[in-house]
C-alpha positions as CSV (number, residue, x, y, z in Angstrom):
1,X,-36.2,88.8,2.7
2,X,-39.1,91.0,2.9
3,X,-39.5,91.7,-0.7
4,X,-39.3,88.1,-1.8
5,X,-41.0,87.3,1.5
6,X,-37.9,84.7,1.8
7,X,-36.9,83.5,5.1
8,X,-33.6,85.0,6.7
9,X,-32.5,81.3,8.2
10,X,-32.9,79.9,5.2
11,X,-30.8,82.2,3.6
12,X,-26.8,80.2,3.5
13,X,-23.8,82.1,3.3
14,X,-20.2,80.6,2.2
15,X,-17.8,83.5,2.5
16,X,-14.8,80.9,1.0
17,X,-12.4,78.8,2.3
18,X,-9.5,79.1,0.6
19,X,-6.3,77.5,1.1
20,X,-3.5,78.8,3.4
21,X,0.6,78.3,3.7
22,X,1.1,78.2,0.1
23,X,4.3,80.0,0.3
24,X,2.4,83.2,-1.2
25,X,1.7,86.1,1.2
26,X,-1.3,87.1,-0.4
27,X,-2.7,83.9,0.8
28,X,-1.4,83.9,4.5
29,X,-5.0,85.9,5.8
30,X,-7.5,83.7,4.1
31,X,-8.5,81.8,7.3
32,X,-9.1,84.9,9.5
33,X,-10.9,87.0,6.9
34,X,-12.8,83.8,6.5
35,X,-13.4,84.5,10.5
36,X,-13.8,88.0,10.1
37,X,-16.3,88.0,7.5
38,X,-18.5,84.7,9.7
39,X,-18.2,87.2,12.2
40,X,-19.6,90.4,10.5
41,X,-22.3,88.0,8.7
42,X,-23.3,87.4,12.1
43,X,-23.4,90.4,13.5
44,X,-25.5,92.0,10.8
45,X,-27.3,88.6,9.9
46,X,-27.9,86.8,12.8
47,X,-31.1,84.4,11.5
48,X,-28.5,83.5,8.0
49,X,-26.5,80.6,7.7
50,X,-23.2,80.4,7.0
51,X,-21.3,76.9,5.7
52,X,-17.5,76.7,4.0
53,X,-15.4,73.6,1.8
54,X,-13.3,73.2,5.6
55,X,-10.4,70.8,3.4
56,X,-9.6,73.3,1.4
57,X,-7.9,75.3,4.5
58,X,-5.2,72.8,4.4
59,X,-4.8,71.6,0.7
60,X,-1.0,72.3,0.9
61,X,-0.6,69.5,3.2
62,X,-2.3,66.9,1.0
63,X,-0.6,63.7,1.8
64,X,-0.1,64.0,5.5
65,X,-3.3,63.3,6.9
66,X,-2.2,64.2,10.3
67,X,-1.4,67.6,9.4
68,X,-4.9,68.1,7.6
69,X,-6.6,66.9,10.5
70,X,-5.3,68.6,12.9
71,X,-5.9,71.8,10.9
72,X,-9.6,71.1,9.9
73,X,-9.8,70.7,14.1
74,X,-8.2,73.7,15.1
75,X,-9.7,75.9,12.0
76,X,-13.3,74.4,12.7
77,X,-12.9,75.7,16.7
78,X,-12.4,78.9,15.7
79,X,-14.4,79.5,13.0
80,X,-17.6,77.9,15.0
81,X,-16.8,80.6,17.8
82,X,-17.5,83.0,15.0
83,X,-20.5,81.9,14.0
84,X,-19.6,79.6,11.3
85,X,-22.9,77.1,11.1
86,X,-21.8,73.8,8.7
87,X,-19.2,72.8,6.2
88,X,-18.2,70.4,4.3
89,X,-15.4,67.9,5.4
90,X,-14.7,64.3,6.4
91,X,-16.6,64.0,9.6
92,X,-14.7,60.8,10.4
93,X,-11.5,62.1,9.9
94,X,-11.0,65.0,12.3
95,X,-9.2,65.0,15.6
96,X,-10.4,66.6,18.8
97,X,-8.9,69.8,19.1
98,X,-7.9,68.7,22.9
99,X,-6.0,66.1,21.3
100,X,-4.1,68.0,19.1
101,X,-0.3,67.8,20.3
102,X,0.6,71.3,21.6
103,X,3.2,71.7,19.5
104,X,1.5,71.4,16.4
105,X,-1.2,73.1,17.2
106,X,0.5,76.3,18.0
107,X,1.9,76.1,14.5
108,X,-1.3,75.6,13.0
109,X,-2.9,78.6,14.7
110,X,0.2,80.5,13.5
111,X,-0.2,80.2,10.1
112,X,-4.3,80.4,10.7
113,X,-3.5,83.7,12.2
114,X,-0.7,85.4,10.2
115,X,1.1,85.6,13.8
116,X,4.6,85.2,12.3
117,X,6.2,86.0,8.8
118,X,8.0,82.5,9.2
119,X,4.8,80.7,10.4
120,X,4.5,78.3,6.6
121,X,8.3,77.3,7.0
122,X,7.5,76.0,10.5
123,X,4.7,74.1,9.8
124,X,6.4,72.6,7.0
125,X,9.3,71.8,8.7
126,X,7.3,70.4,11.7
127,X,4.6,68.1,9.0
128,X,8.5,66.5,7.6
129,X,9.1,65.1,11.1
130,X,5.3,63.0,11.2
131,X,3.8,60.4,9.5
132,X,1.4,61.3,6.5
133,X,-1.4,58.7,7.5
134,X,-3.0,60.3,10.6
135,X,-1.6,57.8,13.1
136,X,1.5,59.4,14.6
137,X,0.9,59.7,18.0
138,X,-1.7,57.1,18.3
139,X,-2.4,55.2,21.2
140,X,-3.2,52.0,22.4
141,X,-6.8,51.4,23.6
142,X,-5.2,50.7,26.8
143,X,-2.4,52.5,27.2
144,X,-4.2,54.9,29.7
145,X,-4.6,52.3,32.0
146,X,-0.4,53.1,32.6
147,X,-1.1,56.7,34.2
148,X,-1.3,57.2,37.3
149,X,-4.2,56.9,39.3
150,X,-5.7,60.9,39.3
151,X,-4.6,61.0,34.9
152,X,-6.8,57.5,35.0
153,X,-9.6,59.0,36.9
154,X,-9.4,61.9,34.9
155,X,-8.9,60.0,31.5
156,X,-12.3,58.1,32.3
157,X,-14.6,60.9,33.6
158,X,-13.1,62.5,30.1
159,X,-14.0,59.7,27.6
160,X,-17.1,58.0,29.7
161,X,-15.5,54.7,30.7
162,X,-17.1,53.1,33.2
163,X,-15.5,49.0,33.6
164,X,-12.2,50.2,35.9
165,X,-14.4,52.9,38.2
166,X,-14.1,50.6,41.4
167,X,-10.7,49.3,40.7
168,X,-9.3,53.0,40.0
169,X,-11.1,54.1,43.1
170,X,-10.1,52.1,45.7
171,X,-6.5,52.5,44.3
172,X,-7.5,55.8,44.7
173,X,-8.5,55.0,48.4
174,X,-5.0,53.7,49.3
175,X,-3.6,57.1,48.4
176,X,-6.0,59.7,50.1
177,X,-6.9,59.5,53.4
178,X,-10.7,60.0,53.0
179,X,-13.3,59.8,50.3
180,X,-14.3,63.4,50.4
181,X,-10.6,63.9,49.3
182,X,-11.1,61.8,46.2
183,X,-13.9,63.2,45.1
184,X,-12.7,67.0,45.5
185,X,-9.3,66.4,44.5
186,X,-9.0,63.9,41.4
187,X,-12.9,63.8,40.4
188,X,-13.9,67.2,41.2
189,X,-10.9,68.1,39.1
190,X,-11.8,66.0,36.1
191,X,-15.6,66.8,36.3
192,X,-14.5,71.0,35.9
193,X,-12.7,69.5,32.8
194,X,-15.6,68.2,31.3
195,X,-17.6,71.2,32.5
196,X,-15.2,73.4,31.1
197,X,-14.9,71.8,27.7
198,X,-18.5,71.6,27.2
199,X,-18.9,75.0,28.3
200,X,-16.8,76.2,25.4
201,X,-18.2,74.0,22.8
202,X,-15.6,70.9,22.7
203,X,-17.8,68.3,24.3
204,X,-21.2,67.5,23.6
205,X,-24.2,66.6,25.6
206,X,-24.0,62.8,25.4
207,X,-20.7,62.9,26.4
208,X,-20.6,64.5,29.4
209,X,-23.8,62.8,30.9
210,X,-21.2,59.5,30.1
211,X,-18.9,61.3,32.1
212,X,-21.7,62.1,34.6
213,X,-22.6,57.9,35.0
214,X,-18.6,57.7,35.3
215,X,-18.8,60.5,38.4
216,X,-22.2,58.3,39.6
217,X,-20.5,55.1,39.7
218,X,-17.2,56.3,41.6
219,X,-19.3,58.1,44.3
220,X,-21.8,55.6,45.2
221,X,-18.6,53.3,45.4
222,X,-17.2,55.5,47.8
223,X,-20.0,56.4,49.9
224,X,-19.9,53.5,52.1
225,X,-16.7,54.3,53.2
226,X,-17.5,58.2,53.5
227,X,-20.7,57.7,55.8
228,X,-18.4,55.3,58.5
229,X,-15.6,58.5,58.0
230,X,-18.4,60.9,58.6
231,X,-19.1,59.5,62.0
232,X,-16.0,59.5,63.0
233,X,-15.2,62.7,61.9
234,X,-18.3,64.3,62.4
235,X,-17.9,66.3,59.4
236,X,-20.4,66.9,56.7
237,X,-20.0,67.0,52.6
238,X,-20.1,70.2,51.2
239,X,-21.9,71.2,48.0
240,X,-21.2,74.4,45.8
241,X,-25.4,75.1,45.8
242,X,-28.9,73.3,46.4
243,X,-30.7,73.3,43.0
244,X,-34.4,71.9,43.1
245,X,-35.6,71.0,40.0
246,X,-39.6,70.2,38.8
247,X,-41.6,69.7,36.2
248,X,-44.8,71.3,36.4
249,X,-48.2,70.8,37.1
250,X,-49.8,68.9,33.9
251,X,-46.7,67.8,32.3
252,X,-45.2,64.5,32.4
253,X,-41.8,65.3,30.5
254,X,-38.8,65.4,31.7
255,X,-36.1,64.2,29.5
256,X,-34.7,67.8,29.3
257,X,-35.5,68.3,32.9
258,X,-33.1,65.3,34.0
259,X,-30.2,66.5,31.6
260,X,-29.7,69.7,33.1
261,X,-30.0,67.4,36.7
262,X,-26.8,65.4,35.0
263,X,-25.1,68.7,33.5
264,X,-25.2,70.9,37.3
265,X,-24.4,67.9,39.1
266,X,-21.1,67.1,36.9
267,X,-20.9,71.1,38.2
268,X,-20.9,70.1,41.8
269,X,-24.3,71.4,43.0
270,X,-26.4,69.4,44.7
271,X,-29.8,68.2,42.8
272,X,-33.2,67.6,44.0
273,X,-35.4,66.5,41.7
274,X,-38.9,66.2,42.8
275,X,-39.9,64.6,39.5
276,X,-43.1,65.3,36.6
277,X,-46.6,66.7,37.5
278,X,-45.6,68.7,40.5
279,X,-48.6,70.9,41.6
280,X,-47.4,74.7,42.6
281,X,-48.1,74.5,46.3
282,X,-45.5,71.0,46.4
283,X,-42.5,73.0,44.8
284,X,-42.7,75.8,47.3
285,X,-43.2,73.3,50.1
286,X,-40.2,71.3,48.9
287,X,-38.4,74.5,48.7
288,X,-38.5,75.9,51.6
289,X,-38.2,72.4,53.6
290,X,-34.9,71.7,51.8
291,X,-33.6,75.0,52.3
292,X,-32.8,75.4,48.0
293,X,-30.6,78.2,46.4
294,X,-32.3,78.3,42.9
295,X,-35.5,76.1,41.8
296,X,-35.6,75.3,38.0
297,X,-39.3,74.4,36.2
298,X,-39.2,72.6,33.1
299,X,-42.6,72.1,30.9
300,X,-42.4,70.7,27.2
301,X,-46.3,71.5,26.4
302,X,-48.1,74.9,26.2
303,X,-50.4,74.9,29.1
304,X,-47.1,74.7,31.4
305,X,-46.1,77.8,30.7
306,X,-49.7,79.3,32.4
307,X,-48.3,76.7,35.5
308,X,-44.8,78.5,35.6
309,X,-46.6,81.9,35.4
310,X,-48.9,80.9,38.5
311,X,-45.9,79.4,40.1
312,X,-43.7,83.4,39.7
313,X,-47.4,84.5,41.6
314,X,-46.9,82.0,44.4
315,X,-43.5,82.4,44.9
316,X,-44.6,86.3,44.9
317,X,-47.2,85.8,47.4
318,X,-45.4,83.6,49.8
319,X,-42.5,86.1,50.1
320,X,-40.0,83.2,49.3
321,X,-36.9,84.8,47.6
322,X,-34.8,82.1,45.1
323,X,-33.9,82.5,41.5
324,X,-36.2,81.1,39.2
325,X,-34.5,79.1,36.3
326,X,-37.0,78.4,33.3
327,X,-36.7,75.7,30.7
328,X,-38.3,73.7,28.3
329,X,-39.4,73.4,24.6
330,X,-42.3,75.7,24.7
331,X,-40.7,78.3,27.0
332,X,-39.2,81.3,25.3
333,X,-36.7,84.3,26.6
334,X,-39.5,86.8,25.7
335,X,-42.2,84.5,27.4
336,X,-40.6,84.4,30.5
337,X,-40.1,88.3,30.1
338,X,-42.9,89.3,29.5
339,X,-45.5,86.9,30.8
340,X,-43.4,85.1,34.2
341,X,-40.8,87.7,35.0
342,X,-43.5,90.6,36.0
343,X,-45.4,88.2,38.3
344,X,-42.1,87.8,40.8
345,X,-39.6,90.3,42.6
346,X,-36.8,87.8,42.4
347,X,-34.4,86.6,39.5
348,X,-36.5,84.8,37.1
349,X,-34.2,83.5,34.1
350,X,-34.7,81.5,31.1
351,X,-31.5,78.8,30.0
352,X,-31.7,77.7,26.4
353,X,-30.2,74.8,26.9
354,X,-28.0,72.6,28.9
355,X,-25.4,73.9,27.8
356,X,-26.2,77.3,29.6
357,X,-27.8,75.8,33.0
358,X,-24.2,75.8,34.8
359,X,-23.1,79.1,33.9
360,X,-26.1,81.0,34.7
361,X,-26.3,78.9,38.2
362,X,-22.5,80.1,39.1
363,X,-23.2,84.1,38.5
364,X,-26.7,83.4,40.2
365,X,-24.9,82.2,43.0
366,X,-21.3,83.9,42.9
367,X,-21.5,87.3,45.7
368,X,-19.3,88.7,43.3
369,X,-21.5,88.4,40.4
370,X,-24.9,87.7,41.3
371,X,-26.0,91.5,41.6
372,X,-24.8,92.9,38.1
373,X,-26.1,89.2,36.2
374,X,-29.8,89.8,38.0
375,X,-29.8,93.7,36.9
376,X,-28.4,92.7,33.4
377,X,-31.0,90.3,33.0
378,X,-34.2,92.6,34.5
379,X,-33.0,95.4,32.0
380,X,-33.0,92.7,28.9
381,X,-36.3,91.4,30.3
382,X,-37.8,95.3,30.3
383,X,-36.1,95.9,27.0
384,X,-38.5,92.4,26.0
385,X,-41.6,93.7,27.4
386,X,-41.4,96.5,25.9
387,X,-40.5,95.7,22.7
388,X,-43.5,93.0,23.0
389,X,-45.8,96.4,23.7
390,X,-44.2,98.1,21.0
391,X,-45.1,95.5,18.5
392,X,-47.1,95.3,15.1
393,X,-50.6,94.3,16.2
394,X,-51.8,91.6,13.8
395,X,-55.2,92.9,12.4
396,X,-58.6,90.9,12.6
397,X,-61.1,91.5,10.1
398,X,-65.1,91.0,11.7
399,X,-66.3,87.3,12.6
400,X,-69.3,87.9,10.0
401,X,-66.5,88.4,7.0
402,X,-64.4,85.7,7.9
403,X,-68.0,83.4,7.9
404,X,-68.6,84.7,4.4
405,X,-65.7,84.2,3.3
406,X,-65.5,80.4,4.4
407,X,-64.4,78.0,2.7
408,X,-66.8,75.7,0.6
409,X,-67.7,73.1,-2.3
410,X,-70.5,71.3,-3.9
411,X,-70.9,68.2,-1.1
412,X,-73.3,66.6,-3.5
413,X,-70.7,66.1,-5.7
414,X,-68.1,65.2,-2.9
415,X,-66.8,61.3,-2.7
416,X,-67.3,60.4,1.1
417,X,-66.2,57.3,2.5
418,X,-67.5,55.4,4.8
419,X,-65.2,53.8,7.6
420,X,-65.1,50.1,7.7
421,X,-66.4,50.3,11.5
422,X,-67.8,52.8,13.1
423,X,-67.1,53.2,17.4
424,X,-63.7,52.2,19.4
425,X,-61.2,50.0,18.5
426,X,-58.6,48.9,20.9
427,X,-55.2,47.7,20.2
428,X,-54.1,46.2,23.3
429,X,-50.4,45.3,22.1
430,X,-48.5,46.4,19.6
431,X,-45.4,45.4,17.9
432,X,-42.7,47.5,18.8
433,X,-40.8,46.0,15.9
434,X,-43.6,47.2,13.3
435,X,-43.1,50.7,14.6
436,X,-39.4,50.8,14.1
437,X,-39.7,52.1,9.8
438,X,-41.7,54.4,11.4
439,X,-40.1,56.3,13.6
440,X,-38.0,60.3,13.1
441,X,-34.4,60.3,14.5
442,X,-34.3,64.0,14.0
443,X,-36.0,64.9,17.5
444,X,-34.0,61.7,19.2
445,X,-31.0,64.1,18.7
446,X,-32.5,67.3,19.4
447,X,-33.3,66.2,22.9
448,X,-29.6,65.3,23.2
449,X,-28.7,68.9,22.3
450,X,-27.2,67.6,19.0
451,X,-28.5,69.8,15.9
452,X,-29.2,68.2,13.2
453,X,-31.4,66.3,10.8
454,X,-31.1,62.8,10.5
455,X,-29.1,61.2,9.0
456,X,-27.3,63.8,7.6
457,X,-26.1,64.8,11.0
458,X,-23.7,62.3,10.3
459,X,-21.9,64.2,8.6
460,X,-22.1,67.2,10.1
461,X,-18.5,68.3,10.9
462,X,-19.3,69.1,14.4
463,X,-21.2,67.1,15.7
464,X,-21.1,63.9,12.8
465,X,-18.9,61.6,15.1
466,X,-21.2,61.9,18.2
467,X,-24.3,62.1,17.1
468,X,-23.3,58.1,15.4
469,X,-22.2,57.0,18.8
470,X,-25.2,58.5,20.3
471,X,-27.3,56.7,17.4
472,X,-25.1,53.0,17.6
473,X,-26.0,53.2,21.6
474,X,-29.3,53.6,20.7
475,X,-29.8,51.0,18.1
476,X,-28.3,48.7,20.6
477,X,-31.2,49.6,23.8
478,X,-33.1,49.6,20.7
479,X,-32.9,46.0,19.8
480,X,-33.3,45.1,23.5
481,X,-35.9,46.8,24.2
482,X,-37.9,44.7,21.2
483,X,-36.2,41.5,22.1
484,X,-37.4,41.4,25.8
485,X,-40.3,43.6,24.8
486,X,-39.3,45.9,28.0
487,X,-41.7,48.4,26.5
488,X,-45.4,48.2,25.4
489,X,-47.1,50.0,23.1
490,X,-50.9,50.2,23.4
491,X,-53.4,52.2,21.7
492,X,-57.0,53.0,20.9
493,X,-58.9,54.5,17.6
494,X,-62.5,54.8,16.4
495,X,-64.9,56.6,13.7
496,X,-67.8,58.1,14.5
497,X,-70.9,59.9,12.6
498,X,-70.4,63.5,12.5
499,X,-71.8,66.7,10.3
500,X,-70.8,70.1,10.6
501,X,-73.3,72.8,11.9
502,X,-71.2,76.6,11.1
503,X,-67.8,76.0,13.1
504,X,-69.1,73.4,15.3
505,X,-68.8,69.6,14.4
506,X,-72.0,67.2,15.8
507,X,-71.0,63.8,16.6
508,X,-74.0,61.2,16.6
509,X,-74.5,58.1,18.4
510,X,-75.3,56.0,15.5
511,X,-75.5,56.3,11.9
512,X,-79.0,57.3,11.8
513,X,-77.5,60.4,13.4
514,X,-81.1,61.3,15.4
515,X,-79.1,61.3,19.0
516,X,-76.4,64.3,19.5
517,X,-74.0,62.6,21.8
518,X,-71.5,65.8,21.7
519,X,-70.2,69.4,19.8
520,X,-66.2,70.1,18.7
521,X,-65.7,74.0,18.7
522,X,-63.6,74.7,15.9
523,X,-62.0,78.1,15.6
524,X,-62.1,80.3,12.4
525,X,-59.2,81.9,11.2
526,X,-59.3,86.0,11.1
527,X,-56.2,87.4,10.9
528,X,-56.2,89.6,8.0
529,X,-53.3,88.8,5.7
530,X,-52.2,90.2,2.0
531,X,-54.2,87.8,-0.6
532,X,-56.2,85.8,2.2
533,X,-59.4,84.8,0.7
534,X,-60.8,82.2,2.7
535,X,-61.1,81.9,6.4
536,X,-61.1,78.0,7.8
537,X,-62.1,76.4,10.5
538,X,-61.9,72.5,10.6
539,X,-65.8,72.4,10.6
540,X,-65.5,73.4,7.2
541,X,-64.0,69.9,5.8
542,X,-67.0,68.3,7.5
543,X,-70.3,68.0,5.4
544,X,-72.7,70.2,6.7
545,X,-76.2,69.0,8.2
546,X,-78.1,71.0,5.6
547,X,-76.3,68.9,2.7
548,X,-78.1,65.6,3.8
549,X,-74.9,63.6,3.2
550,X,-73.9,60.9,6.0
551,X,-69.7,62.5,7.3
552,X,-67.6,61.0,9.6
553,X,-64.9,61.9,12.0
554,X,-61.7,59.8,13.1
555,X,-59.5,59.9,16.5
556,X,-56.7,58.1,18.1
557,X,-54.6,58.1,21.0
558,X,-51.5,55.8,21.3
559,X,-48.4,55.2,24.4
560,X,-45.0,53.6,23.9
561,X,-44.2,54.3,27.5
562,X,-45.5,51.2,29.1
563,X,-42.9,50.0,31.5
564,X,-40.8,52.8,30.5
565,X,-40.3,54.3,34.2
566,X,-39.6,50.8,35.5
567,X,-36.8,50.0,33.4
568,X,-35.4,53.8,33.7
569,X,-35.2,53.1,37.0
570,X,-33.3,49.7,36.8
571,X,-30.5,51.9,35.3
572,X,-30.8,55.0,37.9
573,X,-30.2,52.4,40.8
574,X,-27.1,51.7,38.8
575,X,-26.5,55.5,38.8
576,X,-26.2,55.3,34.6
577,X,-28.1,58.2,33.6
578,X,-26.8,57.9,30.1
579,X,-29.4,54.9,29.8
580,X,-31.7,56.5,32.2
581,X,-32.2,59.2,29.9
582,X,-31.9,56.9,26.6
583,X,-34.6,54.8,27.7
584,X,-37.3,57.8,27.6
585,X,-35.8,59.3,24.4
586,X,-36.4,56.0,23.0
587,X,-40.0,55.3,24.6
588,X,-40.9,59.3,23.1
589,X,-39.8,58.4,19.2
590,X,-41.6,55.0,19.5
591,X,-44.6,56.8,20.9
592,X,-44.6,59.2,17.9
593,X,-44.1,56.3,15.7
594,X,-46.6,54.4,16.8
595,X,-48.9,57.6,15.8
596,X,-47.7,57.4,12.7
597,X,-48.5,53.9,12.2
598,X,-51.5,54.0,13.7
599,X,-52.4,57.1,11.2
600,X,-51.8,54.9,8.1
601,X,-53.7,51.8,9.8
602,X,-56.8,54.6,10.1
603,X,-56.6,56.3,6.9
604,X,-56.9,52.5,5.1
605,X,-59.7,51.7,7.5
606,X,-61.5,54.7,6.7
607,X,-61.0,53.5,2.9
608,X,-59.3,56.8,1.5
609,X,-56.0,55.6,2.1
610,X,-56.2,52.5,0.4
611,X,-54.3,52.7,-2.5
612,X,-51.9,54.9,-1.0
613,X,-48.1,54.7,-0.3
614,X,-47.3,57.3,2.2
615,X,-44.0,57.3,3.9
616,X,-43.3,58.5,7.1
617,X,-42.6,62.4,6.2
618,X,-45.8,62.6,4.6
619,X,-47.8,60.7,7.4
């Protein structure tokens, strides 16, 4: 990689799938070396990539479908706990290992892992006794609704399903005596499920914050009932931990923010959310007054992380003594090292991901744990820092070089257009419909946790068969958001005279250009690399003032997120944060598809982007 200056995660391993329980022994340890080796590729690899033909594992069972599945499933698990990145298999034809009838599945893992000398005979005595076509075993879509009232809780917290919640629970009601009981007996107990299986990989994000509005709906049902057996009782609800969670100063995001709100809660803490823009002095205030265990800060743009760092001094200064959880796009485990973690005395810890945010809450604040997870993560921090001190310094050559050596061209000779207008133009409503071609799934599923590019995350054999469901539910709020136009997208763009003066671009008031109305400070580049020969700035594709030629400058800025809090709301008072949260991702990609649009409207009006036929990866 550092000879062919290639990068390491693009590099793609595929250490072979080949097929097992062929009735040969050399064959029987072909899935767990294929294991072994994703594991030692990992180990000594860990930016590569490693993918595998998954139907070939079970090519001796061609014909029984159910078989194949249920190997691809089980094979898949394990080899993703290794490290095993993609592979190639039919995404809509693979059963949840969860579902996988014990049985079975303990032969499969047999023969996966050489466990027995006899472990191909039973499997192929076991596939005789099934059907071949993948539907032994099958259920009814409605069969569930037979179990008994906790497997019917449980079954719906599992798979999301919302239209029996108040039925099930005031069955529920006639067989415990309180509501506390219900919700820390059968959907307590259902929740952990979901917490565990996502946890270890088996759910994914959009699933569980279904099985969050499922939770949402049955304790708003109950709580009526459990605020008259309160006062009677005079007893009060307990919660495992108070998490308060905040965006910070200066940033209004908080789609990832809300997730982890859904993911702790399904976890049993208790979640105060104090919402987007929150100033430093608001978050300790709210802190202290609601008496917090851990507060969490979220920021998606760059500036927030110099918020979170003056929010570790605060917390410093006012001697007030929580675990700091740090999240967000821009955040980083060896920003918060070494730029957040040396500003406080207390835990301060970054979470990837969702995914993470429960466990690192639990040893934060399990007695048992909470000591040797703080010191494990100070010593990884110091180990950060210092390898952060310890690093290459990139090397600058002298301002007057990289001026020297800026970039140029004959601007007599340059074809300059001339904007069809110059000044503001406002675009007071646009249609939402005429942004749709426009718009890039791939972050839609990012924010979901889901990794992958659209659309072949479809066919990713992880996670293919969510990430569609996630995408159908979204094509649907989709469609209604256009139809009763719940959304608005506004905008505003403009040309204006402009000439360059060295790394400094001087706008005009008029075309004449005798009135400076302003100055953009462009930076030059100076970082010294092998083969650089030019040093830019942006001032540089500007014509200068000395070239006598008339330049021009354009600008935009653009929303989708008009009425966007309003009608996230409408679904939070129905406690569906599955919509909540579907509403913003939706109102983001149509924001950055309206600057797309309104990208391609500009470069036409300028009249350089006539004749051209962009599409949207190239906008």
């Amino acid at each position: 990689t550092e000879k062919a200056d290639f990068p390491p995660e693009d590099i793609i391993f595929d250490p072979n799938i080949l097929t097992v329980a062929t009735g040969m022994d050399e064959h029987n340890r072909y899935a767990i070396n294929f294991i072994e080796a994703t594991r030692q590729i990992k180990e000594k690899m860990p930016l590569a990539k490693i993918s595998g033909g998954v139907s070939n594992i079970s090519f001796s069972f061609r014909g029984n479908n159910l078989v194949r599945e249920a190997m691809h499933a089980a094979f898949l698990y394990h080899a993703i706990k290794a490290g095993m990145d993609m592979g190639i298999v039919n995404a809509g034809q693979l059963a949840l290992y969860e579902d996988i009838d014990p049985e079975l599945l303990e032969k499969i893992e047999d023969v996966l892992f050489d466990r027995r000398e006899d472990a191909t005979d039973r499997l192929i005595d076991f596939a005789e006794t099934v059907k071949g076509d993948g539907e032994s075993g099958s259920k009814k879509v409605d069969e569930w609704r037979e179990l008994d009232i906790d497997d019917r809780l449980a079954h719906a917290l599992l798979k999301g399903l919302t239209d029996h919640v108040e039925e099930d629970i005031e069955e529920a009601r006639t067989k415990y005596d309180t509501g506390l009981q219900i919700i820390e007996g059968p959907l307590m107990s259902g929740m952990q499920t979901v917490g565990d299986l996502f946890g270890a990989g088996k759910m994914f994000l959009p699933q569980v914050v279904k099985s969050a509005r499922v939770m949402k709906k049955a304790v708003a049902h109950l709580l009526p009932y459990m605020e008259e057996e309160k006062k009677a009782q005079g007893e009060e609800e307990t919660k495992r931990g108070r998490i308060l969670l905040a965006t910070v100063k200066g940033d209004v995001h908080d789609i990832g923010k809300n997730i982890v709100g859904v993911v702790l809660g399904c976890n049993g803490y208790e979640i105060i959310d104090i919402g987007v823009m929150v100033p430093c002095a608001t978050i300790i205030d709210k802190a202290r007054e609601e008496n917090v265990d851990i507060v969490g800060l979220s920021g998606l743009i760059t500036p927030s992380l110099d918020e979170m760092v003056q929010v570790a001094k605060e917390f410093q200064h006012e001697k007030f003594e929580v675990p700091l959880l740090i999240g967000g796009a821009t955040t980083s485990t060896r920003h918060t090292a070494v730029k957040i973690a040396p500003q406080y005395s207390g835990n301060v810890v970054h979470v990837t991901d969702a995914s993470r945010a429960a466990g690192v809450v639990e040893k934060l604040l399990n007695p048992a744990s909470k000591e040797a997870f703080g010191e494990a993560n100070r010593q990884a921090q110091a180990r950060d820092l210092e390898n952060f001190k310890n690093r290459q310094q990139v090397k600058l050559v002298p301002y007057k070089t990289a001026v020297e050596k800026r970039w140029t061209t004959d601007w007599s000779l340059a074809e300059i257009e001339k904007p069809e207008f110059l000044g503001l133009r406002h675009l007071p409503k646009v249609s939402l419909e005429e942004l749709i071609p426009f718009i890039d799934w791939s972050p839609f599923f990012m924010a979901w946790e889901l990794k992958g590019k659209y659309p072949t995350i479809f066919d990713d054999v992880t996670v293919g068969n969510e990430a569609k469901k996630l995408f159908d539910d979204a094509q649907k709020l989709l469609d209604d958001i256009v139809t009763t136009q719940k959304l608005e997208a506004r905008g505003v763009y403009g040309f204006f005279p402009a000439n360059s003066d060295g790394d400094d671009i001087v706008l005009f008031d008029d075309d004449d250009r005798q009135n400076e109305t302003g100055r953009i400070y462009t930076l030059r580049q100076q970082w010294e690399r092998r083969g650089q020969e030019t040093f830019y700035a942006l001032a540089d594709f500007v014509a200068p003032v000395s070239s006598e030629r008339k330049d021009y400058v354009g600008a935009f800025a653009c929303t989708a997120g008009h009425g966007c809090n309003e009608f996230a709301e409408q679904f939070d008072r129905d406690h569906d944060d599955y919509n909540s949260i579907m509403v913003k991702a939706l109102a983001d990609r149509l924001a950055e598809a309206f600057a797309e649009w309104l990208h391609q409207k500009a470069r036409k009006d300028w009249g350089f982007g006539k004749q051209e036929q962009l599409g949207t990866n190239d906008l």
